[in-house]
C-alpha positions, 0 to 999 in steps of 0.5 A, spaced: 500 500 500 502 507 498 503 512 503 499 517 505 502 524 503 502 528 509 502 535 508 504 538 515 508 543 519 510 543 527 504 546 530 497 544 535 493 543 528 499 538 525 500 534 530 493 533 530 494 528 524 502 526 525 499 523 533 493 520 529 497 517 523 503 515 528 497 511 533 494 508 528 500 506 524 499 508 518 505 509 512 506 516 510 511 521 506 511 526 510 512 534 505 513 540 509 509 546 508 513 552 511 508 556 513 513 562 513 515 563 506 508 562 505 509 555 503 501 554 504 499 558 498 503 555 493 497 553 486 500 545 488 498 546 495 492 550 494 490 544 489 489 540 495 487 545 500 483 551 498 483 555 504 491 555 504 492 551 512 495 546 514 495 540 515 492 536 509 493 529 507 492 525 499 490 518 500 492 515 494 488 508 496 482 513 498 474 510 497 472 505 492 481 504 491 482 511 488 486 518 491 483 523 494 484 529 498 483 532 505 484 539 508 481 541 515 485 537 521 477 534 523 475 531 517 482 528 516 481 525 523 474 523 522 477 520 515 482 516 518 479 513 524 473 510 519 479 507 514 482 504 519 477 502 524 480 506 530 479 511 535 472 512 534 469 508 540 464 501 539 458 504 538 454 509 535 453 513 543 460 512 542 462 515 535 456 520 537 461 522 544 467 524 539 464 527 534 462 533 540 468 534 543 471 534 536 467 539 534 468 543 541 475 542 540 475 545 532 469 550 534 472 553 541 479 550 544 483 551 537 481 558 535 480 562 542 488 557 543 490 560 537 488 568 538 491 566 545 498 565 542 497 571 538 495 576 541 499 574 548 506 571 544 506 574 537 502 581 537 506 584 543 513 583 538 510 585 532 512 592 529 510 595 531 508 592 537 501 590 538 501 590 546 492 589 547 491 589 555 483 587 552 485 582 546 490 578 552 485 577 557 479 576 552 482 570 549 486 567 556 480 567 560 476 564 555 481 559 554 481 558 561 473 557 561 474 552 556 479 547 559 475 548 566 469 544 562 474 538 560 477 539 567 469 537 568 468 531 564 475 528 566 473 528 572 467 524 569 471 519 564 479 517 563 478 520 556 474 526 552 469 522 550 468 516 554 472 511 558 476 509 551 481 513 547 480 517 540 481 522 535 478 526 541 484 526 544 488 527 539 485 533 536 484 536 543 491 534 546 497 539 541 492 545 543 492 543 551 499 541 552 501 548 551 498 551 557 503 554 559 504 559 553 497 561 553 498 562 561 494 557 564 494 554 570 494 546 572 492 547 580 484 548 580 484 543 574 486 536 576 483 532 573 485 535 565 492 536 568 492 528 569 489 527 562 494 531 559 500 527 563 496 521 560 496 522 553 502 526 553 505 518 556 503 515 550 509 514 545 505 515 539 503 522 542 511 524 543 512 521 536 508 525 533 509 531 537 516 531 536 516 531 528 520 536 526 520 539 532 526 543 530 523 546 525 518 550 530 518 557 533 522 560 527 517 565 524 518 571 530 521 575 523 518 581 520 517 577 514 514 570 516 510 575 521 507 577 514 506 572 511 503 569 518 498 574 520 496 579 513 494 574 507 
């Protein structure tokens, strides 16, 4: 079977996909897309993922034996979990649980986690400076309010959607693991600072996580910044 090629870049949203391919095992050819050269408006890239984000994946072996293309790290989730059969629970209230909290995390953790990132890390070092007391607020106590609602049902269950791991944690895990740069704290939510530890144990998660890892944090320059923030 060919592999899956994988269009990736190390931050929260690709490594939903490099963690789900390195838990479920699959074989993939790995191209960067180096989101501060501008990489994801390429007419190639473009072809396969219209809105210009990363990650996105071409299956060669899709539906019915033939290609197909996938943007938006949700579907790709979803996607491979029914090719392989994995991580999307036994039942129909199972798939129905990681579906929510899919759907939250794609709806609410990563967009409110991203303008976190922004507004607390790369505004502020902006030219010029974009230091915004009310956009910093804003998005970390809505971050906090978000992962408050995990840290409730955690308390619950030992995974997102149930007593079972999946592409929930999967896609929920990149964004949360990064708590500290969107100046949360972990002492009032114990039971999502067990999962993060948990998931965050598992050796395809560290995998995944860890490819290319070299490559983050470059994009601090006037012209990546550009490209990042203006397109």
């Amino acid at each position: 079977m060919r592999p899956i090629d994988f269009y990736y870049w190390p931050t929260p949203n690709g490594w939903k996909v490099s963690i789900a391919l390195e838990e479920m095992g699959l074989d993939y050819a790995l191209h960067l897309v180096d989101i501060g050269k501008g990489d994801q408006f390429k007419p190639e890239f473009l072809a396969i993922a219209p809105n210009n984000r990363m990650p996105a994946i071409t299956d060669p072996t899709g539906p019915e034996g033939k290609p197909v293309s996938i943007f938006e790290s949700g579907a790709i989730l979803t996607y491979l979990a029914r090719k392989t059969g994995r991580f999307f629970g036994e039942t129909e209230r199972d798939r129905i649980a990681v579906e929510q909290w899919l759907m939250w995390q794609m709806g609410g953790v990563g967009p409110m986690a991203g303008q976190a990132h922004h507004f607390l890390k790369y505004a502020p070092l902006m030219e010029p400076p974009q230091d915004l007391p009310y956009a910093k607020d804003r998005y970390r106590t809505e971050v906090g309010r978000l992962y408050s609602v995990l840290d409730r049902q955690l308390a619950e269950t030992e995974f997102v959607a149930g007593d079972f791991y999946s592409i929930a944690d999967m896609a929920i895990w990149p964004w949360a693991s990064l708590w500290e740069g969107q100046q949360q704290v972990l002492h009032d939510k114990p039971h999502f600072a067990r999962w993060l530890e948990t998931v965050g144990n598992r050796a395809a998660v560290q995998a995944g996580q860890s490819l290319r890892i070299e490559l983050r944090g470059g994009h601090q320059g006037k012209d990546a910044q550009s490209v990042l923030f203006k397109r």
